[in-house]
C-alpha positions in Angstrom: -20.3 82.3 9.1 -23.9 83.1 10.7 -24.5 86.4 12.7 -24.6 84.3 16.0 -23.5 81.2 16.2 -20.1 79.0 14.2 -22.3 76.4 12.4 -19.6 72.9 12.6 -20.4 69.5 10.8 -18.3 66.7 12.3 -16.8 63.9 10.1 -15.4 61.2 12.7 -15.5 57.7 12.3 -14.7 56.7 16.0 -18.3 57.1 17.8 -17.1 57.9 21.2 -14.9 60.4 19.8 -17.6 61.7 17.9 -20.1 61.6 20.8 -17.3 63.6 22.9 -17.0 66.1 20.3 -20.8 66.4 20.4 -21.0 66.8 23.6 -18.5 69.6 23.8 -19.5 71.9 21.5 -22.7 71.5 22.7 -21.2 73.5 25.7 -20.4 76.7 24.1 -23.0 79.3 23.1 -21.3 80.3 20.0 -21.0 77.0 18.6 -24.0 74.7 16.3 -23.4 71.2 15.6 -24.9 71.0 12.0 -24.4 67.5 11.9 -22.2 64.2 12.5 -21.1 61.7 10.1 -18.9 58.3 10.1 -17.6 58.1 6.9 -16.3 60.5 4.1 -19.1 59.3 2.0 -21.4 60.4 4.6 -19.4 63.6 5.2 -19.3 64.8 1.5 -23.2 64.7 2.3 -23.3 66.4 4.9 -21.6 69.2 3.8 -23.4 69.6 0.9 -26.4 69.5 2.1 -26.0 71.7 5.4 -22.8 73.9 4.1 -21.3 74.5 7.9 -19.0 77.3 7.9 -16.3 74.9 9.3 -16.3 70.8 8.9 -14.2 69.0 11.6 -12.8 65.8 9.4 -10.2 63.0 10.8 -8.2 61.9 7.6 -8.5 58.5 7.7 -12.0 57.9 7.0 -13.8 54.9 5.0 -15.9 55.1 1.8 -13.2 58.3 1.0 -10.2 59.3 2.5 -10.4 62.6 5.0 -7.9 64.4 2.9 -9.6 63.6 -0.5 -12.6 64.2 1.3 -11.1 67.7 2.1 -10.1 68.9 -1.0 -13.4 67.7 -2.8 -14.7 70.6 -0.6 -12.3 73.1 -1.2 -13.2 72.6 -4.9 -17.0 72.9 -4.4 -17.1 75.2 -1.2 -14.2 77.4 -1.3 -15.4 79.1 1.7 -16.0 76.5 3.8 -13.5 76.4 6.4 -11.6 72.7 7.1 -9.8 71.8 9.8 -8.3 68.3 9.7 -7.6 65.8 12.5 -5.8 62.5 13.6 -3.7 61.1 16.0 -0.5 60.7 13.9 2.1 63.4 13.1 4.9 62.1 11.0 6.5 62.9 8.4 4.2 61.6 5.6 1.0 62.6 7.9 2.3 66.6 7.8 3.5 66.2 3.9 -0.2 65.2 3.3 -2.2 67.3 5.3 0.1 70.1 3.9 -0.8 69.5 0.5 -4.5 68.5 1.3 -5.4 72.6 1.3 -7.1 72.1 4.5 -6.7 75.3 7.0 -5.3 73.6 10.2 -4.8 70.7 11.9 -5.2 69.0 15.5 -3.5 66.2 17.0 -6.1 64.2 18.8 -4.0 63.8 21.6 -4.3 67.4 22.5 -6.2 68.6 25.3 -10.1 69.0 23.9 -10.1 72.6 24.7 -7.0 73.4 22.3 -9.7 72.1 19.5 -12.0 74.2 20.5 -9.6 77.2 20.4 -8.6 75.8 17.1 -12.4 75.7 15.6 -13.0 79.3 16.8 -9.6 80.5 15.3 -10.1 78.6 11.8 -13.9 79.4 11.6 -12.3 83.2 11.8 -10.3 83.0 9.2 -6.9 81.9 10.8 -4.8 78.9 10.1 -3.7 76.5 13.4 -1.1 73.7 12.6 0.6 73.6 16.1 4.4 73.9 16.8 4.9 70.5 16.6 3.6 70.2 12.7 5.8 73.2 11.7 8.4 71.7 13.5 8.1 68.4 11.6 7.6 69.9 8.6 10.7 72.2 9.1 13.1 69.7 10.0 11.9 66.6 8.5 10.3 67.4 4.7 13.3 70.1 4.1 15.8 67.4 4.0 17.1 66.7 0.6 16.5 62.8 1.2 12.5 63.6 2.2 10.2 60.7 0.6 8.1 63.2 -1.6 11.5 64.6 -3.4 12.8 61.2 -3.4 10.3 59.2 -4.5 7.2 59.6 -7.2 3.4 59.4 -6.0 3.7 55.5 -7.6 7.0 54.6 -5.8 5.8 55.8 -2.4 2.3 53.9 -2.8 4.5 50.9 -4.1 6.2 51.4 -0.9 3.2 51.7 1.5 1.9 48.2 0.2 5.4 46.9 1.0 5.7 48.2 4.9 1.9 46.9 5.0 3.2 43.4 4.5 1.5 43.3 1.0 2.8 40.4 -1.9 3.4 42.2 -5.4 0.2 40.5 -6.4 -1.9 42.2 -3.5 0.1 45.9 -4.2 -0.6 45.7 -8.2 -4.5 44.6 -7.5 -4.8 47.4 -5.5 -3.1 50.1 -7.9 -5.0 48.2 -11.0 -1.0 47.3 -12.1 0.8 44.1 -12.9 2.7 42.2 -10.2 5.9 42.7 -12.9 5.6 46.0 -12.8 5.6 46.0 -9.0 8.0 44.5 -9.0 10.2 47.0 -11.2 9.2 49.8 -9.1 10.3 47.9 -6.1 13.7 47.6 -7.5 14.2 50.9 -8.8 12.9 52.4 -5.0 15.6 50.4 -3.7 18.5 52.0 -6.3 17.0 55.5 -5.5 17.2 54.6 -1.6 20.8 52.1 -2.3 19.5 49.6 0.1 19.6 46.0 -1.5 16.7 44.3 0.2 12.8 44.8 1.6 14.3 45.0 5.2 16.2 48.7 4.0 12.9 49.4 2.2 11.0 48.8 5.5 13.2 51.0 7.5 12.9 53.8 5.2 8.7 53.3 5.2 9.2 53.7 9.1 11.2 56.3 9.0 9.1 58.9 7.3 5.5 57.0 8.2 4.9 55.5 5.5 4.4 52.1 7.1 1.3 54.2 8.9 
C-alpha cells in the first residue's frame, strides 16, 4: 500500500454502479481510484498495468469470470488485496467465492458505506465476509447433502445448463462434450440426488443457486 493514500482499481460491469463507486471514493482523502474497468478482460489489464493495492471486482463479469479473474491475480500478485462483490448470496455464490482465494466479500445490497469500511479493512490486511456469508456458509455447505460434496465440478456444471433451460445439445457444446454423454451425467446426478425426473433436478439447482 502507498505512504498516503489506498490506491483501488474497480472492475464493475454495471456503469452506474461503477460511476457511484467512483464517485464515492472520490470522497475520502485516503482513498485513489487507479482505474475502472467493465469486463474481466479489461480488469486483468488494469491490474497489471497499475498494480492497486486492492481491486474491487463483481464476479460475474464478461470476457472472464470475476472469480477466475480473482485468482489469475492471486497467482501473479500475491499481494494485491481482492475483495469480491455481487448481489447474490446463496449457497453456490459463498462455496465459490470461498474457494476463489479472494480476501472478502460485499453484498451489493449493503449500505455504500459498509464497502467502504470493507475496502479500508481488506486494503489493511483483514478479511470482511459479513455475518450473513459465515452464516450461509456454516449452515448451508456443512450439510452432508451440500452440492460440492455431492456432486463433481462436471455434474454441477451439467446441472447449471439444466436449471438454465439448456437441451443436452446446448450443455455438451458449451462443455466441448457429447449430447450422450450429457445425457449420462444427467442420469447419474439424478441416482446421486434419487429424484427420477428434470423437475427434482430443478428443485435441487434452486435450492443451493445453482439455477443463478
Amino acid at each position: 500500500m502507498s505512504q498516503n493514500k489506498i490506491r483501488i482499481a474497480i472492475v464493475e460491469d454495471e456503469l452506474m454502479l461503477s460511476g457511484v463507486l467512483t464517485a464515492w471514493v472520490a470522497r475520502f482523502r485516503d482513498l485513489q481510484l487507479v482505474g475502472c474497468a467493465n469486463d474481466g478482460e479489461a480488469g486483468w489489464q488494469l491490474c497489471k498495468a497499475e498494480q492497486p493495492d486492492i481491486a474491487l471486482i463483481d464476479i460475474r463479469l464478461p470476457k472472464i469470470d470475476g472469480l477466475e479473474l480473482i485468482q489469475r491475480l492471486l497467482v501473479d500478485f500475491p499481494t494485491m488485496r481482492l475483495l469480491a462483490m455481487s448481489g447474490l448470496m446463496d449457497a453456490f455464490t459463498v462455496w465459490r467465492v470461498s474457494q476463489s482465494g479472494a480476501h472478502g466479500y460485499i453484498n451489493k445490497t449493503q449500505p455504500i458505506e459498509s464497502l467502504i469500511g470493507a475496502i479500508r479493512a481488506v486494503a489493511g490486511g483483514n478479511t470482511v465476509f459479513g455475518p450473513i456469508f459465515t452464516q450461509v456458509k456454516q449452515s448451508w455447505l456443512s450439510q452432508p447433502e451440500a452440492f460440492h460434496k455431492t456432486l463433481s465440478e462436471r455434474e454441477q456444471q451439467i446441472l447449471r445448463g439444466v436449471a438454465a433451460g439448456l437441451e443436452d445439445e446446448n450443455i455438451g457444446a458449451k462443455l466441448g462434450i457429447s449430447s450422450a454423454t450429457v445425457e449420462v451425467h444427467r442420469k447419474h446426478i439424478r441416482q446421486k440426488l434419487g429424484v427420477h425426473n428434470d423437475r427434482g433436478l430443478l428443485a435441487y439447482a434452486r435450492r443451493w443457486g445453482l439455477d443463478a
